[in-house]
C-alpha positions in Angstrom: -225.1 -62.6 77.8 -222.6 -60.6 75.9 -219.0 -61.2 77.2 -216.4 -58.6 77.7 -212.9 -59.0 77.3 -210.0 -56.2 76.9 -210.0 -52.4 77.6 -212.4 -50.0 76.3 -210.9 -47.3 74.0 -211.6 -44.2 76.8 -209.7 -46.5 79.2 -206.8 -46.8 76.6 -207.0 -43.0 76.1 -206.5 -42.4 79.9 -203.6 -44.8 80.3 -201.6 -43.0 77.3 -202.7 -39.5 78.6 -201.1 -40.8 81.9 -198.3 -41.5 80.2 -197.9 -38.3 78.0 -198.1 -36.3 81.6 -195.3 -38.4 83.5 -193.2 -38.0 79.8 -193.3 -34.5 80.1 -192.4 -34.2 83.5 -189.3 -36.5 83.2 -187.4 -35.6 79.7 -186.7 -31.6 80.5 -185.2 -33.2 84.0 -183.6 -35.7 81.7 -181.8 -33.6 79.3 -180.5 -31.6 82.3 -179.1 -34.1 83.9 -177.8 -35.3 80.7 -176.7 -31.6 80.6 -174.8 -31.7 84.0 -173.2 -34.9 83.5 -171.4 -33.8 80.2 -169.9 -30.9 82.3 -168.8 -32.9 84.9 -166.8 -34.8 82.2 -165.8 -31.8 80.7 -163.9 -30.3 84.2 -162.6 -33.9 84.4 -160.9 -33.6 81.4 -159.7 -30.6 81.7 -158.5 -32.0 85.2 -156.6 -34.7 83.6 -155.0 -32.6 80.7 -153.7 -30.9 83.1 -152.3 -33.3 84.8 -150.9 -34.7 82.0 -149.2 -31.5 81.4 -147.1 -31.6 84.9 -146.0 -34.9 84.1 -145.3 -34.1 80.7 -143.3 -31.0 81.5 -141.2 -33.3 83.9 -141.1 -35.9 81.7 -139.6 -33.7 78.5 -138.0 -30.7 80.5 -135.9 -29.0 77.0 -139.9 -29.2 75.6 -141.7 -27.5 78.5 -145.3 -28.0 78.5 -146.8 -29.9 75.1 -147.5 -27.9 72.2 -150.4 -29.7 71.6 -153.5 -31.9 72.8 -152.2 -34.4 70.1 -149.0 -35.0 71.7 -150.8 -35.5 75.4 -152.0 -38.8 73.5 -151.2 -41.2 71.2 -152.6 -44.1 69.1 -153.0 -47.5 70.5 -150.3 -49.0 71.2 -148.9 -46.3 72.3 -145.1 -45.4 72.4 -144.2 -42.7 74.9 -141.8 -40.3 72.8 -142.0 -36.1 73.2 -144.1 -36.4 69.7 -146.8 -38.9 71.4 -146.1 -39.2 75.4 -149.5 -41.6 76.1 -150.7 -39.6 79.3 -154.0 -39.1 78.1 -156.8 -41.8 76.5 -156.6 -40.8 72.4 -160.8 -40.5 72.6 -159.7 -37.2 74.9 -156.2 -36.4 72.6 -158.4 -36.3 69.3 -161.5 -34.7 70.8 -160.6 -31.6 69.1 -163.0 -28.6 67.2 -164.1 -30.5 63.9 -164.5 -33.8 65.9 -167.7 -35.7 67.0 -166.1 -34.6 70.9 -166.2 -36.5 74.1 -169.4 -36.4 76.3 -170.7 -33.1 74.1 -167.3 -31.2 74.5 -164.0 -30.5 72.3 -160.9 -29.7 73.6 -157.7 -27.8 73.1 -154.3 -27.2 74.6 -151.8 -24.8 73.7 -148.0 -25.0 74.7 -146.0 -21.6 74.5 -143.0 -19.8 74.8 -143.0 -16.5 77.2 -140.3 -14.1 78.3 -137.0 -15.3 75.5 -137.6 -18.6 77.0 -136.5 -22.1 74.7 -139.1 -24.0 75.9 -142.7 -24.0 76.7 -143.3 -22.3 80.0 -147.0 -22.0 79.8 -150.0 -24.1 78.6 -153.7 -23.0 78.3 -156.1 -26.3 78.3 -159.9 -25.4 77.2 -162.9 -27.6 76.3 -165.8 -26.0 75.3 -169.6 -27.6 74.2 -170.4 -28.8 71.2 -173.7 -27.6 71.4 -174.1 -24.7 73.5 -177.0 -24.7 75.9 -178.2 -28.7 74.8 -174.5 -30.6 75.4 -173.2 -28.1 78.0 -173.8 -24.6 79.0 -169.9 -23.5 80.0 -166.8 -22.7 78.5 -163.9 -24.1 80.5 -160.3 -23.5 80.7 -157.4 -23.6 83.0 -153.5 -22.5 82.5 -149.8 -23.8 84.4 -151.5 -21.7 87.8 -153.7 -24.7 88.3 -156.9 -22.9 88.4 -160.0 -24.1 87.2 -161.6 -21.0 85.1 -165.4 -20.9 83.7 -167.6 -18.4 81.6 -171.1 -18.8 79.9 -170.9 -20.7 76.6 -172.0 -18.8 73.3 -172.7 -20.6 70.2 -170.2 -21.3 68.4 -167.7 -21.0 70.8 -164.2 -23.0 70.6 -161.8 -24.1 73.0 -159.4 -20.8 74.5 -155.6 -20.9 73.1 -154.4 -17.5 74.6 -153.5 -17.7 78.0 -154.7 -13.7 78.8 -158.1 -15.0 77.6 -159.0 -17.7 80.0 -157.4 -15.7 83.0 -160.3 -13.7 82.1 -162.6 -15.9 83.1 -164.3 -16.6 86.5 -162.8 -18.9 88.9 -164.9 -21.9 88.8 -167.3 -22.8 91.8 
């Protein structure tokens, strides 16, 4: 009598097929998680730039708000000076449109001037995905009123500067 020992190639077959099936099922649910996660991040950041702001604003009063996402950071080790004032992690501070990002955004800030004032009385902060629609699918911004604002991302799309820009967009849910 003839011994057998293994799998037969059709049983092989069904076990990848099996596979294949549960694999297609799982990565589109994946990559929107994936999806979801790197927005989450995104609103956090923006959540902690502007934090940063307040304190910076306090912190540097003849300044106002910073000028820049750059001088939210710093490199490590960090000196706190109006130039570099450490209240943000540098991955977030140099995160910026030309960079690799952080979690599938880039970010901007913008300090300005309104009204013949000497100082920055407004700040816009914005992130917006590096790749629309695969690393995030919204633009977000939020300016010195605190609000968290949103809109649909386009391709192509980078961070807001002007503050009449992300006032346009929709209060985030």
């Amino acid at each position: 009598m003839r011994s057998t020992k293994g799998f037969s190639l059709i049983e092989l077959l069904i076990v990848v097929a099996i596979i294949l099936i549960i694999a297609a099922i799982a990565i589109p649910s994946l990559l929107q998680a994936r999806l979801a996660a790197n927005e989450a991040s995104a609103v956090g950041s923006i959540k902690a730039l502007q934090n940063a702001e307040v304190i910076y604003y306090n912190t540097y009063p003849t300044v106002g708000y910073a000028a820049s996402i750059a001088t939210l950071g710093g490199p490590s080790p960090c000196t706190p000076s109006s130039t570099t004032a450490c209240l943000i992690d540098n991955l977030l501070a140099t995160s910026t449109a030309g960079s690799t990002g952080k979690s599938g955004f880039v970010f901007a800030v913008t300090g300005s001037m309104s009204g013949g004032t000497t100082y920055n009385d407004v700040y816009v902060n914005a992130g917006s995905p590096l790749l629309t629609h695969s690393t995030g699918n919204h633009d977000y911004c939020s300016t010195n009123d605190g609000v968290l604002r949103s809109q649909m991302a386009n391709v192509g799309d980078l961070p807001v500067t002007v503050q009449a820009t992300c006032v346009s967009f929709a209060v985030a849910q």
